[in-house]
C-alpha positions in Angstrom: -10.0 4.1 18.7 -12.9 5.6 21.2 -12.9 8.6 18.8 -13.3 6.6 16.1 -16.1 4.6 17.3 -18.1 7.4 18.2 -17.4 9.3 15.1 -16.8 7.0 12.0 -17.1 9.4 9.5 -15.0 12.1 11.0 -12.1 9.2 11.4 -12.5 8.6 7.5 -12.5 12.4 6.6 -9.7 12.6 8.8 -7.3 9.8 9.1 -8.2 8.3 5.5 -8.9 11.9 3.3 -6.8 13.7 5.2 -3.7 11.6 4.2 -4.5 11.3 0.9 -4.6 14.5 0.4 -1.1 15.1 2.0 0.0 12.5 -0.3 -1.4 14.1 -3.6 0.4 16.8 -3.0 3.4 15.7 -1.9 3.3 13.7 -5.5 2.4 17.0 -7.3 5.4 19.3 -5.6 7.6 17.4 -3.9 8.0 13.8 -5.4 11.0 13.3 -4.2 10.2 13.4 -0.2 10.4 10.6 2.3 7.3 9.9 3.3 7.0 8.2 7.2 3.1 7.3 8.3 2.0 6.6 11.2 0.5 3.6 11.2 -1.3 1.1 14.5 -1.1 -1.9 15.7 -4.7 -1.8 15.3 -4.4 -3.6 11.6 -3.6 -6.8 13.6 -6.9 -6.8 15.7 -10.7 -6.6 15.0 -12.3 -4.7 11.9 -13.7 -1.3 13.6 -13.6 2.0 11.7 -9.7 2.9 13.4 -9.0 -0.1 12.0 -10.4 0.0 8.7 -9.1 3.6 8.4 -5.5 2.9 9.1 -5.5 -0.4 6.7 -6.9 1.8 4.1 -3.9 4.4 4.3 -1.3 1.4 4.2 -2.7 0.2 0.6 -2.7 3.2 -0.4 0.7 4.0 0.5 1.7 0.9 -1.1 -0.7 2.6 -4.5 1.6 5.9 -4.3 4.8 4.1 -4.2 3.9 1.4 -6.7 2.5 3.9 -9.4 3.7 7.2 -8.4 7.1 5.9 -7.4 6.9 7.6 -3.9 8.9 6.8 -1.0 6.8 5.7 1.4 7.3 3.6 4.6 4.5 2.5 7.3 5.1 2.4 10.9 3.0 0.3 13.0 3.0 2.0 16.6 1.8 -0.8 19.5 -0.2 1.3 22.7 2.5 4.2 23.0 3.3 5.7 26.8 5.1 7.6 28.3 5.6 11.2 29.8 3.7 13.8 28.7 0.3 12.1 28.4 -2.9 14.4 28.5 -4.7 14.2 31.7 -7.7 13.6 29.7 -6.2 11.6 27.4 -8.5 8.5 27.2 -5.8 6.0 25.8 -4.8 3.2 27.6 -2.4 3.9 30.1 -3.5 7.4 30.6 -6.9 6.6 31.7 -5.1 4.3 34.3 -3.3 7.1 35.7 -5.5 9.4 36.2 -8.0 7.1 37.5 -5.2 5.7 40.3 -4.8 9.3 41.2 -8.7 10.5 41.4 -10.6 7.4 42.2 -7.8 5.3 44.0 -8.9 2.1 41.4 -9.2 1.4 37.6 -11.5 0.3 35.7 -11.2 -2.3 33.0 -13.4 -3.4 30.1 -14.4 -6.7 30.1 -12.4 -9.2 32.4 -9.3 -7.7 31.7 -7.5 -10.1 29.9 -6.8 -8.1 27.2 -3.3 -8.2 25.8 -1.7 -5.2 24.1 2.3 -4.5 23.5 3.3 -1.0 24.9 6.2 1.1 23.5 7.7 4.2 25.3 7.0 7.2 23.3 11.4 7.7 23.4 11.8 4.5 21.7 8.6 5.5 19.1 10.4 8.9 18.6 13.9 7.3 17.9 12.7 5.0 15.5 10.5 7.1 13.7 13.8 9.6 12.7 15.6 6.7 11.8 12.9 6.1 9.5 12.9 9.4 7.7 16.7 8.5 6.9 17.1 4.8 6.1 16.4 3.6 2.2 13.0 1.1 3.2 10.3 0.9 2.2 7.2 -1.3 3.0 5.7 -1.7 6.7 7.7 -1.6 10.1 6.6 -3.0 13.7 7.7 -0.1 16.0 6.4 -2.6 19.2 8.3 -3.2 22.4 7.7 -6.8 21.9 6.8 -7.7 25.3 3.3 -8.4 25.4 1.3 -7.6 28.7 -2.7 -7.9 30.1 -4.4 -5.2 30.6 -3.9 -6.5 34.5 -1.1 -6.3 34.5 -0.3 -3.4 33.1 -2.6 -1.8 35.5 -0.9 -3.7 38.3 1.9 -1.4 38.2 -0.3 1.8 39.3 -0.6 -0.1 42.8 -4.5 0.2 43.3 -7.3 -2.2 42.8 -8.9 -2.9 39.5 -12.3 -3.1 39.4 -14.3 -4.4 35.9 -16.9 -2.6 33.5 -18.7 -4.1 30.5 -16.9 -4.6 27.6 -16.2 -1.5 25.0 -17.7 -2.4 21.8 -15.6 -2.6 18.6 -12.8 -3.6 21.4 -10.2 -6.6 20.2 -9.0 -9.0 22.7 -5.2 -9.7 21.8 -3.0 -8.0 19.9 0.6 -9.1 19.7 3.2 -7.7 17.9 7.0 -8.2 17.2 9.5 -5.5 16.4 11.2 -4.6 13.5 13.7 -2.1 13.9 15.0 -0.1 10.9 18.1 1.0 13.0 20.6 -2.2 13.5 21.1 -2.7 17.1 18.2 -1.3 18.2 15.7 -2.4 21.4 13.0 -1.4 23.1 13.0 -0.7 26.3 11.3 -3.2 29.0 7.9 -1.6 30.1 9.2 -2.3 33.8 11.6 0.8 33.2 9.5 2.4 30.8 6.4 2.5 33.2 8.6 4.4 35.8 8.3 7.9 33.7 4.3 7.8 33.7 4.2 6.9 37.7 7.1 10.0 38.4 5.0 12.6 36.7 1.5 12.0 38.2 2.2 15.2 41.2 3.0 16.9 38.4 0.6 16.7 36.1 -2.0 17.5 38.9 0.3 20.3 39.8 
């Protein structure tokens, strides 16, 4: 979303042209491939050009199968963690890492009420196979469907928090369910999930 916001256009060219023109071509020389997108939970919170982008690419998803006849089906990934993060990265959960290792505190925008879903990147992975496999079509949740503050997610990092003005283009709440498209599938709790970020920080340095 930060990328986004600083770059609007380059978040159309990419996320919005970009996929289009992936899915032209897959209709002129392969129209017979499964066709998984990566979608956000974004769609469900305030209009911002991330948002706009990724709504844009479900409709015309939706477009491709509906005239085209391709088979297409949308993932919505919720704030995905786990290890392997960039240093640099400035998502969510990343940023809290490395700023519990540098500074010894994170920050947080507003007053840090802000609710997301997280979903370890295993369970996003696992899913995301299934979904290349399985004969639906239409728009998934891939969401752990526990839904946590930014508090007190940062909580588990074990350092103060201290608070920054609020990001613009930023949305509040954003709560999801989960819709598996493997039967007997469930996310794991972020309690466990958390654990794989907090091992890897020597790491990561090293």
């Amino acid at each position: 979303t930060a990328h986004a916001l600083a770059d609007p256009y380059h978040c159309d060219q990419v996320n919005v042209m970009g996929s289009v023109n992936l899915l032209d071509a897959i209709r002129e020389r392969i129209p017979a491939a499964r066709v998984v997108f990566a979608s956000s939970n974004i769609v469900y919170g305030s209009p911002n050009p991330y948002w706009a982008s990724k709504c844009a690419m479900e409709e015309y998803l939706e477009a491709y199968r509906h005239v085209y006849g391709l088979n297409t089906i949308a993932l919505r990934y919720s704030n995905v963690y786990g290890p392997g993060m960039p240093w640099l990265d400035p998502i969510c959960l990343a940023s809290m890492r490395r700023s519990a290792f540098e500074r010894g505190y994170i920050e947080l925008t507003g007053d840090g009420s802000q609710s997301r879903d997280f979903t370890h990147v295993h369970d996003i992975v696992e899913q995301t196979i299934e979904a290349a496999k399985v004969p639906l079509t239409g728009v998934y949740d891939l969401s752990s469907g526990e839904h946590l503050s930014m508090f007190a997610a940062a909580s588990y990092f074990g350092v103060p928090v201290r608070l920054i003005p609020e990001r613009i283009g930023d949305t509040q709440k954003i709560a999801q369910g989960f819709r598996a498209v493997a039967p007997g599938w469930h996310p794991r709790a972020f309690a466990d999930g958390i654990r794989d970020v907090l091992a890897e920080v020597p790491l990561v340095i090293d």
